[in-house]
C-alpha positions in Angstrom: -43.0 -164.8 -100.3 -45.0 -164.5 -102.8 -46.5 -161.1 -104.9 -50.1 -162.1 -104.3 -49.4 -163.2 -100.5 -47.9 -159.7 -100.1 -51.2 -157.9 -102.1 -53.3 -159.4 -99.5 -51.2 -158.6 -96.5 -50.4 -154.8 -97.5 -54.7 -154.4 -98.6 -55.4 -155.6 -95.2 -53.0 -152.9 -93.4 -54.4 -150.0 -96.3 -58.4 -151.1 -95.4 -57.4 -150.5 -91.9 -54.9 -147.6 -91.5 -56.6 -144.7 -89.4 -53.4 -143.6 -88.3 -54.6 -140.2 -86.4 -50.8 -138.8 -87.0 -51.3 -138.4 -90.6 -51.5 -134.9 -91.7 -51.0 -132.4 -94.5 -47.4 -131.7 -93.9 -46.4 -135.2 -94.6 -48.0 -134.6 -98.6 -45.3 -132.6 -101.0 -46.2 -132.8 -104.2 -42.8 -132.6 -106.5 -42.3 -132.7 -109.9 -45.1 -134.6 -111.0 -47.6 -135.1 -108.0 -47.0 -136.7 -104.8 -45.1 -140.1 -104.1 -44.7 -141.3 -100.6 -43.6 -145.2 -99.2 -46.4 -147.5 -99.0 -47.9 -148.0 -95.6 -45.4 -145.3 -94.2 -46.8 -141.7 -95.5 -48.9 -143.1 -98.4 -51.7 -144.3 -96.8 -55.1 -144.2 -96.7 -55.4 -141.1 -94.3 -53.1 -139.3 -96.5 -54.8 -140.5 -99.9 -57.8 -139.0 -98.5 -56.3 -135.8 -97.4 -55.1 -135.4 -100.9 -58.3 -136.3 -102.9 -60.1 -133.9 -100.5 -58.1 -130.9 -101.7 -58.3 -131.9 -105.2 -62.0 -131.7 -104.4 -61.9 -128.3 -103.3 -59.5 -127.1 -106.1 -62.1 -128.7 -109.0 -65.0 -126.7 -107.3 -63.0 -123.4 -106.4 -61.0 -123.4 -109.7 -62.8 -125.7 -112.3 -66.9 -126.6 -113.2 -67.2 -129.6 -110.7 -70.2 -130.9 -113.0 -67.9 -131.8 -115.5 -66.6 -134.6 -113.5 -62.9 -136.1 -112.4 -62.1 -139.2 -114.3 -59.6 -141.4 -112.0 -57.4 -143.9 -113.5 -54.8 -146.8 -111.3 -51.3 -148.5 -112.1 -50.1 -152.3 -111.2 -48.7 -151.2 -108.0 -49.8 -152.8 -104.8 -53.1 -151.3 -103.5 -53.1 -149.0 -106.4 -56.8 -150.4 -107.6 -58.2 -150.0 -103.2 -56.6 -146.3 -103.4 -58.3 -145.3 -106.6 -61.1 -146.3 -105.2 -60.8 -144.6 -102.2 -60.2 -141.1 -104.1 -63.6 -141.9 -106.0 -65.5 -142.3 -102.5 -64.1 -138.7 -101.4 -64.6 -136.6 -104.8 -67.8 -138.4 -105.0 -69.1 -137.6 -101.4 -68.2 -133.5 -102.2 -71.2 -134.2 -105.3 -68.6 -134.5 -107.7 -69.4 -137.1 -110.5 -66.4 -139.6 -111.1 -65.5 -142.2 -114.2 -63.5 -144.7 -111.9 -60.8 -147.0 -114.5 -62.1 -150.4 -114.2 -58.9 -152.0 -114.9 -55.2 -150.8 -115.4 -54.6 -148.4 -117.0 -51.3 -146.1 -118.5 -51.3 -142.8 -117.7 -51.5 -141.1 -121.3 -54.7 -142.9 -121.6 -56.3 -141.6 -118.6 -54.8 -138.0 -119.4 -56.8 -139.2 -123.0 -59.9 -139.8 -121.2 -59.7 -136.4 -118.9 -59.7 -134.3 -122.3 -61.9 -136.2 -124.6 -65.1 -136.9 -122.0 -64.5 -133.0 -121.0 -63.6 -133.8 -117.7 -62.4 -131.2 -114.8 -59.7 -133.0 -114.4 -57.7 -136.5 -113.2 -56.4 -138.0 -110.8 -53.5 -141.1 -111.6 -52.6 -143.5 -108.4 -48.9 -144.2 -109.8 -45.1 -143.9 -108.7 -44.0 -144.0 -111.9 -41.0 -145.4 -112.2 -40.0 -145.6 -108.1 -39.3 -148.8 -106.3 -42.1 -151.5 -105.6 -42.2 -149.8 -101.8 -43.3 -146.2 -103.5 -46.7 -145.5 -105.0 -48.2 -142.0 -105.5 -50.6 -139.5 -106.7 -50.6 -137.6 -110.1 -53.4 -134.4 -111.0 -53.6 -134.3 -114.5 -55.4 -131.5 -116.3 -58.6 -130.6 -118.1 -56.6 -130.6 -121.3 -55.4 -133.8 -120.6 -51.7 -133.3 -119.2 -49.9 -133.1 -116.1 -51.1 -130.1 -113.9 -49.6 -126.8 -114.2 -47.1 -125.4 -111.7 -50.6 -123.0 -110.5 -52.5 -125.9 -110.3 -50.4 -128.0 -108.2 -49.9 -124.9 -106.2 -53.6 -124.4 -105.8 -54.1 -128.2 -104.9 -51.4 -127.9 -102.1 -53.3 -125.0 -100.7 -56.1 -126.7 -100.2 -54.5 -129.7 -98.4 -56.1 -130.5 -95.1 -59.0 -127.5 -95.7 -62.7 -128.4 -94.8 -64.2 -129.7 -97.9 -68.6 -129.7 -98.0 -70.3 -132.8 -98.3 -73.3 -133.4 -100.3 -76.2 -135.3 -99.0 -76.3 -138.1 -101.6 -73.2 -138.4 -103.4 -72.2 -138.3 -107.0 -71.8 -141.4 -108.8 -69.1 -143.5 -109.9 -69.1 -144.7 -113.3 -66.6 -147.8 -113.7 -65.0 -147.0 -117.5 -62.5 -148.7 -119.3 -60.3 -145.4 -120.7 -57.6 -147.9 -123.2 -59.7 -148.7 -126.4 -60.2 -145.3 -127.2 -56.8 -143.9 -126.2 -55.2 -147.1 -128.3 -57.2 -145.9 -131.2 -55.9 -142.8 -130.6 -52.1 -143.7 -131.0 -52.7 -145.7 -133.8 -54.1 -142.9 -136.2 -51.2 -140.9 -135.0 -48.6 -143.6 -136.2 -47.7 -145.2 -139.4 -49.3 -149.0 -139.0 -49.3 -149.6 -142.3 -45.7 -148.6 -142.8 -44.8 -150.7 -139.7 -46.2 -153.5 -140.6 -44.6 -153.5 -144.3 -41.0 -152.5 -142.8 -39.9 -156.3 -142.2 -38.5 -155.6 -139.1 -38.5 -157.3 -135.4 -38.6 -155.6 -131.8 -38.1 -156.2 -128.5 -40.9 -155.3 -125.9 -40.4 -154.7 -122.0 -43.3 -153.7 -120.1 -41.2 -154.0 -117.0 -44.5 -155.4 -115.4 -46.4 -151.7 -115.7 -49.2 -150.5 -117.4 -48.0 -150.9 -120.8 -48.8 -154.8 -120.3 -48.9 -156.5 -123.4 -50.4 -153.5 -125.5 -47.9 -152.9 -127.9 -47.5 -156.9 -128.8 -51.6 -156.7 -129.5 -50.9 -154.0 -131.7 -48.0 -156.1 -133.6 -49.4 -159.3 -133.5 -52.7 -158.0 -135.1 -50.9 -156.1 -137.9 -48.5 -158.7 -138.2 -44.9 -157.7 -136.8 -42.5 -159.8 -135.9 -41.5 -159.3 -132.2 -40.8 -160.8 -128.5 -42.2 -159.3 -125.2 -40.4 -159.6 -121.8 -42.2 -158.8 -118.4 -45.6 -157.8 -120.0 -47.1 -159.5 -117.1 -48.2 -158.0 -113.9 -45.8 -158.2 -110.9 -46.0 -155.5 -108.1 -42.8 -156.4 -107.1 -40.6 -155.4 -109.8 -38.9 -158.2 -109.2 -34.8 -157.1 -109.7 -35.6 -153.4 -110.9 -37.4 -150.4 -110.6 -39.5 -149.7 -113.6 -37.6 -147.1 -114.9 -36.5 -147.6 -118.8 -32.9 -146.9 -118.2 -29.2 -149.2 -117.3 -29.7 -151.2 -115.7 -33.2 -152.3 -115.2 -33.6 -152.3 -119.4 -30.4 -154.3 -119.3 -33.0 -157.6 -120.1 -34.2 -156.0 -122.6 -31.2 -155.7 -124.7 -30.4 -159.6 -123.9 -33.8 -160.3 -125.5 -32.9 -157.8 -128.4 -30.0 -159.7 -129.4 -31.3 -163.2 -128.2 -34.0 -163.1 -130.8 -31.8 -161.0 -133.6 -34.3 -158.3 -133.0 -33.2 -154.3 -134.6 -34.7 -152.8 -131.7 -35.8 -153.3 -128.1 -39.3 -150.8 -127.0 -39.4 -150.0 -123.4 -42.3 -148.3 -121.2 -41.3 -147.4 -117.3 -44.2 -148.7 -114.3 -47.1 -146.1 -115.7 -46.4 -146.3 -119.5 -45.2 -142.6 -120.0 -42.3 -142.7 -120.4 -40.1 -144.3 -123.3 -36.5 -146.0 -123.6 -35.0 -148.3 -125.7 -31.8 -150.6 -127.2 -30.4 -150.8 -130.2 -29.8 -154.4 -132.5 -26.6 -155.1 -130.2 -28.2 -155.0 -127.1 -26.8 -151.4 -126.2 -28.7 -148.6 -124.0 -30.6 -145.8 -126.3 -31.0 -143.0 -123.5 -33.6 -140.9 -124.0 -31.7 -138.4 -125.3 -31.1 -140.0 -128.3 -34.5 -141.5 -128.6 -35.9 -137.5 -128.7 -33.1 -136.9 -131.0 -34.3 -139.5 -133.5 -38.2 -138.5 -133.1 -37.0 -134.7 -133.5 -35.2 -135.1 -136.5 -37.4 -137.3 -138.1 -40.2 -135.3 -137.6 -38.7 -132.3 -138.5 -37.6 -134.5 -141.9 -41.1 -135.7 -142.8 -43.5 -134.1 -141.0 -42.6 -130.4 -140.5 -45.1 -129.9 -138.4 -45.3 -125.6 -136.9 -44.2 -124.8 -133.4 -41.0 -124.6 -131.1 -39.4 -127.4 -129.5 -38.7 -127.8 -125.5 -36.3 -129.4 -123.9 -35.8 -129.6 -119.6 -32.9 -128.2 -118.1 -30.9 -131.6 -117.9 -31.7 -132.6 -121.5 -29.1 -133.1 -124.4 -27.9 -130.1 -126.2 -28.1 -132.1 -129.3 -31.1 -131.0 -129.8 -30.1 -127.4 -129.7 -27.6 -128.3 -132.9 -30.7 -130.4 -134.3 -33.1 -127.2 -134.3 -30.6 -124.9 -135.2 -30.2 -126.7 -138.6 -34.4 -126.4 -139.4 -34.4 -122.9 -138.2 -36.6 -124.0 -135.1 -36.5 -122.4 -132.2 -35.3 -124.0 -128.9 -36.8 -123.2 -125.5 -35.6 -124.6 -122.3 -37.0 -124.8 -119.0 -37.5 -126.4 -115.8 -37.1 -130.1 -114.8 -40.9 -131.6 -114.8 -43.4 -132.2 -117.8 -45.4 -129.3 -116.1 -43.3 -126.8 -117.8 -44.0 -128.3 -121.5 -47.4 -128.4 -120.4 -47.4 -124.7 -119.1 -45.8 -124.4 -122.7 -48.1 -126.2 -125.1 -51.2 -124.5 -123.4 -49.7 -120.8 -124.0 -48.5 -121.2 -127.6 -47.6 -123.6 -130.7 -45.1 -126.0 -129.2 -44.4 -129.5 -132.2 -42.4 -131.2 -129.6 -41.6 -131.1 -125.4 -39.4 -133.0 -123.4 -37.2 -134.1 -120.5 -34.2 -136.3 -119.7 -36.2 -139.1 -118.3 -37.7 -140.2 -121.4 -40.7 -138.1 -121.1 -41.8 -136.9 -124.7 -44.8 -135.3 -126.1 -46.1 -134.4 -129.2 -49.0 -131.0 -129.3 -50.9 -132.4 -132.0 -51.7 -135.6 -129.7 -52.1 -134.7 -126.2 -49.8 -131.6 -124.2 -48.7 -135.1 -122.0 -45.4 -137.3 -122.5 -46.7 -140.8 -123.8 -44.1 -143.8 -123.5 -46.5 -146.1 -125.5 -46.7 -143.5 -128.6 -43.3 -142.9 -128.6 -43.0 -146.8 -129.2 -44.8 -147.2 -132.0 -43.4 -143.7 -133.5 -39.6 -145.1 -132.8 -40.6 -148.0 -135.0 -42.6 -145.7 -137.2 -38.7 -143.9 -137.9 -37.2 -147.2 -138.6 -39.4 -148.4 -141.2 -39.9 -145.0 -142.7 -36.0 -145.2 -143.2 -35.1 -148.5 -143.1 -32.6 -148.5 -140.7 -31.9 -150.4 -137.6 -32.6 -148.0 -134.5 -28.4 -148.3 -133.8 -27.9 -147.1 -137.2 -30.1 -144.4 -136.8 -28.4 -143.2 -133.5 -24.7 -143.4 -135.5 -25.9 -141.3 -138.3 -27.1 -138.5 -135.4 -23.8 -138.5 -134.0 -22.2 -138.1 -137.5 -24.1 -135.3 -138.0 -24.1 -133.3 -135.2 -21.1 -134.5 -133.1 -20.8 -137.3 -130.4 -22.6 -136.5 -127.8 -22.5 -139.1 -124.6 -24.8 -138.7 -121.5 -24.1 -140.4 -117.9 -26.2 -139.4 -114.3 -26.1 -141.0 -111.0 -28.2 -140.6 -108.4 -26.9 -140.3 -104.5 -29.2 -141.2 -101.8 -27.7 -139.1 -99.2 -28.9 -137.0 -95.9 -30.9 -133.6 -96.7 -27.9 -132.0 -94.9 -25.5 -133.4 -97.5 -26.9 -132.7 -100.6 -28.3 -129.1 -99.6 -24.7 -128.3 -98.6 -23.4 -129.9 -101.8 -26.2 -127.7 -103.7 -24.6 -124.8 -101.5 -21.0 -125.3 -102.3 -21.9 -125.2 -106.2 -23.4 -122.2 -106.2 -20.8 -120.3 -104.5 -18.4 -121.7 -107.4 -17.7 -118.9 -109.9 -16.7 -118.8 -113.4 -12.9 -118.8 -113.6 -13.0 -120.6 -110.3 -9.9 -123.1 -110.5 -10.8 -126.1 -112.6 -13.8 -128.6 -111.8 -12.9 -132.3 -113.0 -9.1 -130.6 -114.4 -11.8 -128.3 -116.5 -11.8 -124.5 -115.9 -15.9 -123.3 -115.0 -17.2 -121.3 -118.2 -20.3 -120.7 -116.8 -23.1 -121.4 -114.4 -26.9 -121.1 -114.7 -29.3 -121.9 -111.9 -32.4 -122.7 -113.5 -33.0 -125.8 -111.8 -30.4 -127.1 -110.0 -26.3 -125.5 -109.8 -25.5 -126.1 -113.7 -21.5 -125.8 -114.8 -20.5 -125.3 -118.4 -17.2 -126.6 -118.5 -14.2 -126.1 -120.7 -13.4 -129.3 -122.4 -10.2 -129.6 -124.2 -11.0 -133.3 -125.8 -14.1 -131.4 -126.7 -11.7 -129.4 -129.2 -9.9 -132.4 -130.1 -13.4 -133.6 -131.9 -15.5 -133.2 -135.0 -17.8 -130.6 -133.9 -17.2 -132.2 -130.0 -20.3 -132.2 -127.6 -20.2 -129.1 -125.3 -19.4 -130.2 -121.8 -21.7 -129.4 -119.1 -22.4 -130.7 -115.2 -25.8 -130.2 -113.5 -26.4 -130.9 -109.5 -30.0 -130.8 -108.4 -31.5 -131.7 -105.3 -34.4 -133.8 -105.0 -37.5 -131.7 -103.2 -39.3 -134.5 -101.7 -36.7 -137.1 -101.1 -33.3 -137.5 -99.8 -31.4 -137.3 -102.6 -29.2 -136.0 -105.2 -29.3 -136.5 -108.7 -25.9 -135.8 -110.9 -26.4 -135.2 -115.0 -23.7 -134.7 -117.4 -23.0 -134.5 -120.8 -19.7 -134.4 -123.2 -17.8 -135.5 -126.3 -16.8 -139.2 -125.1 -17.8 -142.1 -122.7 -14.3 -141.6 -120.7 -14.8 -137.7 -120.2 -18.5 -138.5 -118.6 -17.4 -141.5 -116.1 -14.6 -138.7 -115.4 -16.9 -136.3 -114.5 -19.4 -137.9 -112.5 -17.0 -139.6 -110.4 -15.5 -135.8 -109.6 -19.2 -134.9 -108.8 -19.4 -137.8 -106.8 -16.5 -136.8 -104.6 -17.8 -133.2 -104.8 -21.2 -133.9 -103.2 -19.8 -135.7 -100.7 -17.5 -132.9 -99.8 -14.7 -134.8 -101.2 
């Protein structure tokens, strides 16, 4: 069957879902917005629902004059359901700038700030399966929506919103030139282009389309692009930029004797990468390599962030530049909530979301691209070489997670059981239980003795953390070798299960 038979079948059941069950209580917004299954709970009804309280929130909380600019990713429907939102902010007198073709998040978050807009709205699922699709609120800064804001929005859900008599109007804009221009002041082009070096591109048939390539091919580097075309299938992965949907990305890396393979997940903001050998960067490391070479050669002000389930590399990396470390919650919003209260160089999370202050207080896979190159050529290396020098440096740190898709009753009582663990509780994985922090999730610092056994050894921790708006659990850990992580999130594993 093929993509564009299903685009017409799934538009025709979207134009005509009325479904009168569809309510408020079927709309959580999580981490970053509100994802839902196509033609299940995201549909039309719902969209509506959604765009109506956004409505209200820009007119109770916001200057509604200033506009919502409303931007759409390559997922199926994505372009009717923009649409749709226009029509509804539109009728409440609120003037819209409607994307008039695809277009990445960071560049709609771009738009939102630079036309002075109230705010955004995204339709995008990120990185979920083909089946998911969402909605995202970004900003008037130009980032995702605070914790408040998505607070606020969620209050309004289902509330009476005023129509006007004429409604506002929709301006169709395309929001990518200026954004691109944007990115590519903020990078090195020149030193790209001069650096000799070729890359790997996966698009991983999202937003980030061919833009990067039109960026090398016009300033002359040598590269190859995988899945830059648009598929709303996914066909074989999700678009998420980690093993082991990037797993074509390192063939192509070593195929064409490339130093490093560029990835960018379904809406473009988020990065991941391989190395010359074909071999998974996690986004650890890529944050690691943009930290320290910022810190190197740039030395811009401010703190650095990192989410609660991010590597503790970069605790070691900051301690050596005298930078201070803040940590917090799992979600952009909290480097948001960050950037917007005080001088914050860097923010990010374990997914691959990164952001830099000075651009936009928003995580930007197709920046972080060109800025991972910009670190290559700036020091000549290949992006594996510059991964084994970190490790030197600051110890071997290694990284696994695994994600359980398992009952609400099994992974709340899983999240239950860890909790009631205690430091000096007999041994978790044959490793006593140092400490544990419940920031976001049931976190275990563990007692490692390989960890002793090694050069300034990675310290050993095991986070739990249940998913808010779906059925499942996601397992993160990190420690001083390959063998100790597989041990440890096999012993998760069993632990969630109630093994």
């Amino acid at each position: 069957m093929t993509a564009q038979y299903l685009h017409a079948e799934f538009t025709a059941a979207f134009t005509e879902s009325k479904n009168p069950l569809m309510s408020k209580d079927q709309i959580k917004f999580g981490t970053d917005g509100w994802r839902a299954i196509i033609a299940d709970d995201f549909t039309f009804a719902n969209v509506r629902i959604t765009a109506e309280a956004i409505a209200a929130y820009v007119y109770a909380k916001e200057n509604p004059a200033k506009g919502v600019c409303i931007g759409y990713d390559t997922r199926f429907g994505s372009k009717a359901f923009a649409r749709t939102c226009a029509e509804v902010v539109a009728a409440t007198g609120i003037p819209v700038a409607l994307a008039n073709t695809i277009t990445p998040t960071p560049a709609l978050s771009y738009a939102v700030r630079e036309r002075g807009a109230a705010g955004g709205i995204m339709i995008t699922s990120s990185h979920n399966p083909a089946e998911w699709n969402g909605v995202k609120y970004k900003g008037w800064y130009g980032g995702s929506g605070k914790p408040s804001m998505i607070a606020a929005i969620e209050s309004c859900l289902g509330q009476p919103v005023p129509r006007t008599a004429t409604p506002a109007t929709i301006e169709e804009v395309d929001f990518v030139p200026a954004y691109l221009e944007a990115i590519e002041h903020f990078a090195d082009l020149d030193l790209i282009a001069k650096c000799g070096m070729k890359f790997a591109i996966d698009s991983m048939y999202g937003c980030g389309l061919t833009l990067i390539s039109d960026i090398f091919t016009r300033i002359g580097v040598d590269h190859v692009q995988i899945r830059g075309n648009v598929d709303p299938l996914f066909p074989g992965i999700n678009p998420e930029p980690i093993e082991p949907h990037i797993r074509a990305l390192g063939e192509a890396a070593v195929a064409n004797s490339c130093q490093a393979g560029l990835c960018t997940d379904g809406d473009a903001d988020r990065i991941g990468a391989t190395d010359e050998h074909g071999e998974f960067v996690d986004p650890h490391k890529i944050y690691c390599v943009l930290l320290s070479w910022m810190l190197k050669y740039k030395n811009w002000p401010g703190a650095v962030t990192r989410a609660f389930n991010t590597t503790k590399m970069l605790d070691r990396i900051c301690a050596k530049h005298g930078r201070e470390l803040i940590e917090h919650g799992i979600g952009f919003k909290y480097v948001v909530d960050l950037m917007l209260e005080r001088e914050i160089v860097m923010g990010g999370e374990e997914s691959g979301g990164i952001g830099f202050q000075r651009h936009l207080p928003e995580r930007d896979g197709l920046l972080n691209a060109l800025l991972l190159a910009n670190v290559m050529a700036q020091e000549s290396k290949t992006l594996g070489q510059l991964v084994a020098d970190l490790q030197a440096e600051y110890g071997e740190h290694q990284y696994g997670r695994i994600d359980l898709h398992v009952s609400d009753e099994i992974k709340n009582g899983a999240i239950a059981r860890a909790k009631a663990l205690e430091a000096g509780d007999p041994v978790f994985a044959g490793m006593p239980i140092l400490r544990i922090d419940t920031l976001d999730g049931v976190k275990l610092y563990l007692d490692n003795p390989e960890a002793k056994s090694k050069p300034n050894g990675a310290e050993t921790w095991l986070l739990l953390r249940a998913s808010g708006t779906e059925p499942l659990m996601r397992i993160y850990t990190e420690s001083c070798s390959k063998e100790a992580v597989a041990k440890l999130l096999e012993s998760a594993r069993s632990f969630a299960m109630g093994g």
